[in-house]
C-alpha positions in Angstrom: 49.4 -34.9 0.4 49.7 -30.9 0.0 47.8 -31.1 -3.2 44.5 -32.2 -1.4 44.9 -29.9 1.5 45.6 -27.4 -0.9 42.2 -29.0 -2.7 40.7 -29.0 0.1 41.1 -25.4 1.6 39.8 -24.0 -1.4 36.5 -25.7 -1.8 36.5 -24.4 2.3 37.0 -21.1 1.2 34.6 -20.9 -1.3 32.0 -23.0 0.5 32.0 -19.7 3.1 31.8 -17.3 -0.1 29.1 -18.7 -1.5 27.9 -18.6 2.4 28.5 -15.1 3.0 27.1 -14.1 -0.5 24.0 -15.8 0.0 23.2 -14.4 3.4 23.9 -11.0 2.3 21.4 -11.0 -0.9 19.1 -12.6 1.8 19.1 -9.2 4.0 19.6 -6.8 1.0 16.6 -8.3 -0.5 14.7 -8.1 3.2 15.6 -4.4 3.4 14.6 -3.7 -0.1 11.6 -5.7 0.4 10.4 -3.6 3.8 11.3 -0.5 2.5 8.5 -1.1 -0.3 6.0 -3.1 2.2 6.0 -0.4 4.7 7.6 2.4 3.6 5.4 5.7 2.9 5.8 8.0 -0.3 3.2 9.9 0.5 0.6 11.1 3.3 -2.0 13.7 2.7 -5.8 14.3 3.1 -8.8 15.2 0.6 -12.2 16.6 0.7 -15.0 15.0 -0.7 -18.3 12.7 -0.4 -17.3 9.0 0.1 -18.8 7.3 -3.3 -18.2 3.3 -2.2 -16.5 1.3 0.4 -16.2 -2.5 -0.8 -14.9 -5.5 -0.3 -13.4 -7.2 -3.4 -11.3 -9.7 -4.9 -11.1 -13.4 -5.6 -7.5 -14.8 -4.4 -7.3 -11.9 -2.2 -9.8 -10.3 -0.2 -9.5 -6.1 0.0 -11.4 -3.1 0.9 -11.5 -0.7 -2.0 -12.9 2.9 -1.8 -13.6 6.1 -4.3 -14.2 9.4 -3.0 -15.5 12.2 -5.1 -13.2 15.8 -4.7 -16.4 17.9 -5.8 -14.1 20.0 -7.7 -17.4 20.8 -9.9 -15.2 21.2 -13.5 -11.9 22.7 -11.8 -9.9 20.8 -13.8 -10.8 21.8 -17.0 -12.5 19.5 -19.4 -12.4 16.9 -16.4 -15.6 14.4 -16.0 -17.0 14.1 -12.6 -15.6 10.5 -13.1 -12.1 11.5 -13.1 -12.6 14.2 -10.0 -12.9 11.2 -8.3 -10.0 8.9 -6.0 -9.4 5.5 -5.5 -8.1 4.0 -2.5 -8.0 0.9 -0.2 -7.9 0.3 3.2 -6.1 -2.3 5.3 -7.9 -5.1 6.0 -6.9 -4.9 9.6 -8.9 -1.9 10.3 -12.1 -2.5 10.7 -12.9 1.0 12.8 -12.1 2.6 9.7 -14.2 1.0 7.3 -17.1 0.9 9.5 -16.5 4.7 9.4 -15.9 4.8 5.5 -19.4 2.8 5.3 -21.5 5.3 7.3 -20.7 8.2 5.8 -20.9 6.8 2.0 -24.3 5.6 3.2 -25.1 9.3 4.8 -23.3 11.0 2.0 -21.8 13.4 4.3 -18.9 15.8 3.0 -15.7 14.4 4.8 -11.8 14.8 4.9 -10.1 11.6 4.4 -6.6 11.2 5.3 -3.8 9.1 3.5 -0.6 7.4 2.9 0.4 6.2 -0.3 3.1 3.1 -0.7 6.2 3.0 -3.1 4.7 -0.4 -4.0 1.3 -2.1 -4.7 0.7 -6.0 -3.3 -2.2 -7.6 -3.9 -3.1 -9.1 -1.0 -3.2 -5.4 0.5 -4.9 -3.4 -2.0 -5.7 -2.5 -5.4 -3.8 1.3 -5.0 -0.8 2.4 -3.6 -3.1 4.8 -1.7 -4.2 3.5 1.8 -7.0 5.6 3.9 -5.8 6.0 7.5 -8.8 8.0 9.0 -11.6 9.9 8.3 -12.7 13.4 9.6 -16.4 14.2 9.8 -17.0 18.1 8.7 -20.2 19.0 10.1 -22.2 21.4 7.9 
């Protein structure tokens, strides 16, 4: 009989390896997931004239955004195209693009204010870059 306790025990014991393994690649993998998902690299603002606010996408729906810096040539050899910045917004926020809408349509010079992700999904947005509010700068 000791040979199928002894059987026995082992397939126990690595029945609650395999457990404990499992469970621990399960919150490693949550952890390493929500540090990407929510976690900020970056948050900083820029000056320009909102070019577009839009919603795109076929599988997933997002609001995409380019704002021109005006830099007027200050990077040298630099087309107006690539003074520009592309950025999303979170669906969620619906104050904001309303904002973002009104002043492309007004073409009012503006400071917009930003994060920027470790990681890009898709359902959330074509950049990195998020908008988080916009400033009005009267003139």
């Amino acid at each position: 009989m000791e040979p199928q306790s002894f059987g026995t025990q082992v397939k126990r014991t690595t029945k609650k390896i395999v457990r404990i393994a499992l469970l621990a690649a399960l919150v490693v993998g949550f952890v390493i997931f929500s540090f990407y998902y929510w976690g900020t690299y970056e948050d900083g603002v820029m000056a320009g004239k909102i070019l577009r606010v839009s919603e795109k996408g076929v599988l997933f729906k997002t609001y995409e955004g380019k704002i021109n810096l005006e830099t007027f040539g200050a990077l040298r050899g630099a087309s107006p195209i690539a003074e520009s910045f592309d950025f999303s917004v979170e669906k969620g926020d619906q104050e904001l693009i309303k904002q973002l809408q009104q002043v492309a349509l007004s073409g009012e010079r503006v400071n917009l204010y930003y994060i920027k992700r470790y990681a890009r999904f898709p359902w959330r947005g074509d950049t990195p870059y998020f908008a988080v509010r916009v400033e009005r700068l009267h003139q």
